[in-house]
Structure formats: structure tokens, C-alpha cells
C-alpha positions as CSV (number, residue, x, y, z in Angstrom):
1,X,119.0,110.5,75.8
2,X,118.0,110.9,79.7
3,X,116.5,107.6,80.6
4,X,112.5,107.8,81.2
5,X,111.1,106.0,83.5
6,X,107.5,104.2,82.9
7,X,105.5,103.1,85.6
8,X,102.9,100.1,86.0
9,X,100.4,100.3,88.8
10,X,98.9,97.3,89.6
11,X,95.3,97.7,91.0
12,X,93.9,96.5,94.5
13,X,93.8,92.7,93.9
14,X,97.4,93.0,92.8
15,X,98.2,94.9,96.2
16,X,99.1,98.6,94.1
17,X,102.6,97.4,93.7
18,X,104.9,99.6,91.3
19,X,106.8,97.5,88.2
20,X,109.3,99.9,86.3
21,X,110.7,99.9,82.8
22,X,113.7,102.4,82.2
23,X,114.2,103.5,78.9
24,X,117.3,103.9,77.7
25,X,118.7,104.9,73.9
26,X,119.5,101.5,73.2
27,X,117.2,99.2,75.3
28,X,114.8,98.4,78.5
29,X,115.5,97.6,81.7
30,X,112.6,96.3,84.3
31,X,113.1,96.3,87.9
32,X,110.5,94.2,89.3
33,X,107.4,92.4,87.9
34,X,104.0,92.6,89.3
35,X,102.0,89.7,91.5
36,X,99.1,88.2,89.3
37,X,99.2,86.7,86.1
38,X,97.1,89.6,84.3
39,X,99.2,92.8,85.9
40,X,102.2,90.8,84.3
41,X,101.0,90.5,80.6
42,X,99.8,94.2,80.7
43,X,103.1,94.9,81.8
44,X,104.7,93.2,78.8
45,X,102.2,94.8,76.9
46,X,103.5,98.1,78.3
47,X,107.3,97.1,77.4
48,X,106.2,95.8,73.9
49,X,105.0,99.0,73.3
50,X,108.1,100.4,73.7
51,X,109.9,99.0,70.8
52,X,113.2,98.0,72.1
53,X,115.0,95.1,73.4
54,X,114.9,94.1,76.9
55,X,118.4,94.3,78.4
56,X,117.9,92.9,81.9
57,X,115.7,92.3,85.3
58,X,116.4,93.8,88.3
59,X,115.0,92.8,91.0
60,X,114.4,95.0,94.9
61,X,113.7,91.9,97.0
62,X,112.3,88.7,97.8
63,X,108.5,88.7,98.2
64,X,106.2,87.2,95.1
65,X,104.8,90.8,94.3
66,X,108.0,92.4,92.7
67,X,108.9,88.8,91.1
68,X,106.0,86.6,90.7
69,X,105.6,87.6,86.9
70,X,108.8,87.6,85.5
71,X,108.4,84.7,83.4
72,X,105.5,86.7,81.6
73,X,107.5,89.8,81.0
74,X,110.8,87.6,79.4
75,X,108.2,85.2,77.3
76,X,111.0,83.3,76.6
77,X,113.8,85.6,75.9
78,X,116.9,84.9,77.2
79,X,117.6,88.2,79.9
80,X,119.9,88.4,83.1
81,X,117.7,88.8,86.1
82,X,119.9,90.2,88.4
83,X,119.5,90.1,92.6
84,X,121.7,90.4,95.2
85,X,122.8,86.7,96.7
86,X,120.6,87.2,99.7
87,X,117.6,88.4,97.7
88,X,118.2,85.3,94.9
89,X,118.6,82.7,97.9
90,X,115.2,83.5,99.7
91,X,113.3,83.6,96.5
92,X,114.2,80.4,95.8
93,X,113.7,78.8,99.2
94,X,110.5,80.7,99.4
95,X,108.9,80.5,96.4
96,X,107.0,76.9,96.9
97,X,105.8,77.9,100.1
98,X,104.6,81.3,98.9
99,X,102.7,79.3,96.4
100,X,101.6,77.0,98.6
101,X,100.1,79.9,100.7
102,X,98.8,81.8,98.1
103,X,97.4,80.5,94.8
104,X,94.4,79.4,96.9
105,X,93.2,82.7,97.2
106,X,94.5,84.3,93.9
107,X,93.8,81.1,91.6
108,X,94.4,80.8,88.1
109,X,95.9,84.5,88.6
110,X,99.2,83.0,90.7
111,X,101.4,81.6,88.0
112,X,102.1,77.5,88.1
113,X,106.2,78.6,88.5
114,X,108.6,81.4,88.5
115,X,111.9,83.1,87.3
116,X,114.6,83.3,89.7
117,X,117.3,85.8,89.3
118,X,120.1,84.4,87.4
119,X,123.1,86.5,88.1
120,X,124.4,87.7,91.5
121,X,125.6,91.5,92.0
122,X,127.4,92.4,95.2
123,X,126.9,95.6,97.7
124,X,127.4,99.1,95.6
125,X,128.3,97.0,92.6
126,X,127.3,98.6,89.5
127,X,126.1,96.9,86.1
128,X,125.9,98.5,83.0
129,X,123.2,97.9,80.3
130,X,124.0,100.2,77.0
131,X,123.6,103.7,78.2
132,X,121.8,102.9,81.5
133,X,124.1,102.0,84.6
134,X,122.7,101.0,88.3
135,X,124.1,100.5,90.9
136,X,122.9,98.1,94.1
137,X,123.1,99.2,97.6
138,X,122.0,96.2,99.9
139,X,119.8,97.8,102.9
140,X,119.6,94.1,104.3
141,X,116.3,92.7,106.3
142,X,113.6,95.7,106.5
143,X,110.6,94.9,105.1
144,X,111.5,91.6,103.8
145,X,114.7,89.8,104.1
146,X,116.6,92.0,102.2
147,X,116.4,95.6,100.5
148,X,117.6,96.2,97.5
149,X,118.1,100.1,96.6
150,X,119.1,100.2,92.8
151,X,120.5,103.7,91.9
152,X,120.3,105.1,88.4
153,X,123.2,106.3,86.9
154,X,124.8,109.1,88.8
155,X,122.1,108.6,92.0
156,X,119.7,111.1,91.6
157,X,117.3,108.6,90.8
158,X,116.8,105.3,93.0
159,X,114.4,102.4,92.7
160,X,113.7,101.8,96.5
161,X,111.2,98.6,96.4
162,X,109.4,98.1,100.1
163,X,112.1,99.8,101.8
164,X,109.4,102.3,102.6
165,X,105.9,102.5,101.7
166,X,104.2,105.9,100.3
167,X,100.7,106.4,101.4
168,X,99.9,102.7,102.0
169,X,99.7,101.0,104.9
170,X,103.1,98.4,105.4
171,X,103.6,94.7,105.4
172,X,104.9,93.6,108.7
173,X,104.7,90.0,108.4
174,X,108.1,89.1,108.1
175,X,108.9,90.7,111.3
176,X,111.9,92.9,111.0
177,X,110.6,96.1,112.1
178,X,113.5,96.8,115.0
179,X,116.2,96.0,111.8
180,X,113.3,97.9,109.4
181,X,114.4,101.0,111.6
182,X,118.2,100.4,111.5
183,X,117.7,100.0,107.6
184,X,115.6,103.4,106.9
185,X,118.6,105.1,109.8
186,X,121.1,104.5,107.1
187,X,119.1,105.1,104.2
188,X,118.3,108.5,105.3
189,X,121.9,108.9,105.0
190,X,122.4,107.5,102.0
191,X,120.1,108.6,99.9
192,X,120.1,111.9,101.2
193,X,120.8,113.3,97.4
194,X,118.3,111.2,95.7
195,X,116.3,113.8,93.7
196,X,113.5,111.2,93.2
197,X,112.7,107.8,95.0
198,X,110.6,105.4,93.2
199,X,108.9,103.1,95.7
200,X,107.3,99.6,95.6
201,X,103.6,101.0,96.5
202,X,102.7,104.7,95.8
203,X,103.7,107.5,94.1
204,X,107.4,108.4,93.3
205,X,108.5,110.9,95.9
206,X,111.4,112.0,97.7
207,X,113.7,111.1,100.8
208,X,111.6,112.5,103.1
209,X,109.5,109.3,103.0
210,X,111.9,107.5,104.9
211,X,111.0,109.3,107.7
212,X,107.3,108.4,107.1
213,X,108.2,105.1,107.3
214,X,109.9,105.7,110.3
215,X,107.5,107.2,112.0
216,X,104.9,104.2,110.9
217,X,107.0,101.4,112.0
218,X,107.4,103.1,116.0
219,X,103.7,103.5,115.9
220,X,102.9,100.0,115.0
221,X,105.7,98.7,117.3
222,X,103.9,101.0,120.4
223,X,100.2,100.3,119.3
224,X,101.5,96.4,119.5
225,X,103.5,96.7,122.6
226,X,99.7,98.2,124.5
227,X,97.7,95.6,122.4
228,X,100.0,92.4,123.6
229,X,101.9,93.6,126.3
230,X,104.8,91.2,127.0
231,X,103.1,87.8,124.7
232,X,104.1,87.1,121.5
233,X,100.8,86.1,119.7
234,X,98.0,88.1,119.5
235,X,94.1,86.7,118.8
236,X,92.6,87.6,115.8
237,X,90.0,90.4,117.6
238,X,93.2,91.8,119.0
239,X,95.2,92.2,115.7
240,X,92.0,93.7,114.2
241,X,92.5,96.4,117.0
242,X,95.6,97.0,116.1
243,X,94.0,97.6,112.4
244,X,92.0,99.7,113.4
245,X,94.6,101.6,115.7
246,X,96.9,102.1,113.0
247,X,93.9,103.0,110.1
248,X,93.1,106.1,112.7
249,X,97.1,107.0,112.1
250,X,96.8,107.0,108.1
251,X,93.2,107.5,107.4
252,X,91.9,106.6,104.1
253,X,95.4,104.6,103.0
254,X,94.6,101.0,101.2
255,X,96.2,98.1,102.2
256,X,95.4,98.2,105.4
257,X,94.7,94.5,106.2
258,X,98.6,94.4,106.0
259,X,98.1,95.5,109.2
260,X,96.3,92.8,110.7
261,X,97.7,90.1,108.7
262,X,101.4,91.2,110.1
263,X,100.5,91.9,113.9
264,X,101.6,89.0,115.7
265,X,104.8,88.8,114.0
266,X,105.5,92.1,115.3
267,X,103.9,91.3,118.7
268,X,106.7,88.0,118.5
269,X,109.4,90.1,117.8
270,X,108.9,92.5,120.5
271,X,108.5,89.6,122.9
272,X,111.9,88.3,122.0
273,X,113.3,91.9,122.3
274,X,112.0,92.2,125.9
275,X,113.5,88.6,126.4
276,X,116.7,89.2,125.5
277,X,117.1,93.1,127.2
């Protein structure tokens, strides 16, 4: 059979990230589990459905909203979840202080512990799972501190995680946009034959959105640069600006307090660029 893809959308609170199961003739594999407690049992609910037995995890990269809810999709069953080293490594360091950070605001919905991956794959390795095969191209730091592109079979499909964003506003926290750039330059080539891209927030789509998420990143990076200027932290009524800047750009897109939340880590990042030309 052609693998099917199923989608779960998480709503607002849970940031409208995308957790996919792939159906394949003789099992599921997931790649990625959403943020909050309740978007991860409806998405076991949405495997269970399915009637067949989970074959592995995949997993895009390291931030809590494509892992955090791993443990409720595997309710105890014993299934590979599979990163790349880099991608493993920063969860793990992470994970407390994302906790730490978070479950505040979230409460009882940020879970008490998490799942790390448990088995490494390398750069274009590919792993095979009954009738489905993918294969991992590692994008490095972009959005996070490293991309994961997991490519379905014979490539025309591709799970892309936050390598770009579809009709959402970005997370620029993490303060890679120069390397974000670099990433999405070889992407484009790539992935030029992907048929269909599903991303970490939005609808599935096509290659062309790496050039929307080009095109994002040099506008934040300019609407920062005339914000800041040459400093590397911006107050919290100038990072609103840059909001609000960047909202005019993308009208109507959610997530937009991504924006304001991930400002100055741009604004320090250009500061060290300008220090260092």
C-alpha cells in the first residue's frame, strides 16, 4: 500500500504544531509528538484508532513542542525513538530547563518528565520500518539547534519540522537566523523534488515555502537591525515594535508573540555579527 499520512493539529494553547502518523501496510510510524499533555492523548487516541502497531518515533528537532508528549503516545510500549546525535543531546540537556521555564504557565498540561530519543541515526542514513523507509538529512542549527528533514521513501514526501514555518509567524528565540538562512540555501537545493513538504506549523505545502521563510527571516533581521541599531538587547516596548512591524508583513498569521518573545536574541546576534565584520 502507498503510505498515508495523518495529521494532528494542535490548537492555539498548544502553539498549532503538526504531529504525524504514517501508515504503512504493516505498522505506524510518528514523527513528532505535540506540546501539552491533552494534544498528546488525543494523539494516541488518533494512532489507536488506527489499529496497528507502532513501529518507531521520529523525531525533527529539539524544542518541547515536537517531543514533549512522547511518553503519552508509547504508554509504555517499548518503540525506538530515533534523533539525530545533535538533536538527542540538546533535548536532554534542555529538557529540565525547558520545564523549569514553562510548566508555570502551561501547568498540569506540561508533563512531570519526558522520552528522549533512544537510538542515534547519522546524516542521509536511512532506517527502515516494514514497508516504510526514511531517510534523515541533518539541516544543522536553523530554527533550533538542529533540523531534521526525514524523507519518505523515495523523497517525494519530506517531514520538514521548523525548518520553515507555513503561514505562522516564526520562533526566533534561539537565535540562529544568519545560520537559519544558510540552512533554507541548501534546502532549496535539496529538496527541490519534494512533491510535498509537511511542516511543523501549517498546512503541508511545497518547496516554495523555503523561500517564504527566507524572505521572513531578512525581514525580521532588517526590522531588528532599525529597531536596535548596533545593541544587542532590546526593551520590551521595542520588541513589541518589532511585533507589530513584522504582524503588518504577515497580516492575520497566529503566533505572532513569537515575534516579540524572540527579538532580542536576534537583536544579540546581529550585534555580534557587526562585531566580528
Amino acid at each position: 500500500m502507498t503510505p498515508t499520512v495523518h495529521t494532528y493539529r494542535s490548537g492555539e494553547p498548544g502553539l498549532f504544531v503538526n504531529s504525524y502518523l504514517v501508515e504503512g501496510e504493516e505498522g505506524v510510524v510518528a514523527v513528532d509528538a505535540p506540546l501539552l499533555i491533552s494534544d498528546g492523548r488525543a494523539y494516541r487516541a488518533r494512532y489507536e484508532a488506527l489499529h496497528k502497531p507502532l513501529l518507531a518515533v521520529l523525531v525533527t528537532h529539539p524544542h518541547p513542542d515536537h517531543y514533549n508528549t512522547i511518553t503519552e503516545l508509547l504508554s509504555g510500549q517499548d518503540v525506538p525513538v530515533i534523533a539525530l546525535p545533535r538533536v538527542a543531546s540538546e533535548i536532554r540537556e534542555k529538557d529540565d530547563a525547558k520545564r523549569a521555564q514553562w510548566s508555570p504557565m502551561f501547568g498540569h498540561e506540561w508533563p512531570s518528565s519526558a522520552t528522549f530519543p533512544n537510538r542515534d541515526v547519522d546524516d542521509e542514513q536511512s532506517v527502515e520500518f516494514g514497508d516504510l523507509c526514511f531517510t534523515a538529512w541533518d539541516f544543522g542549527p536553523a530554527e533550533s539547534e538542529c533540523e531534521t528533514v526525514w524523507l519518505l521513501g523515495d523523497g517525494q514526501v519530506a517531514f520538514a519540522g521548523d525548518l520553515a514555518f507555513n503561514g505562522t509567524h516564526a520562533y526566533l528565540a534561539d537565535g540562529h537566523s544568519d545560520a537559519w538562512l544558510r540552512a533554507l540555501d541548501r534546502a532549496e537545493d535539496a529538496l527541490g523534488t519534494v512533491r510535498k513538504l509537511y511542516v511543523g506549523h501549517g498546512e503541508p505545502t511545497t518547496p516554495a515555502v523555503l523561500a517564504d521563510q527566507r524572505r521572513y527571516l531578512l525581514m525580521v533581521r532588517e526590522v531588528v537591525s532599525r529597531v536596535a541599531g548596533d545593541r544587542p538587547q532590546l526593551t520590551e516596548d521595542e520588541a513589541a515594535e518589532v511585533a507589530r512591524l513584522m504582524e503588518r508583513y504577515l497580516p492575520d498569521a497566529p503566533l505572532g508573540w513569537l515575534v516579540q518573545a524572540g527579538a532580542s536574541a536576534v537583536a544579540a546576534e546581529l550585534s555580534q555579527e557587526g562585531a566580528t565584520a
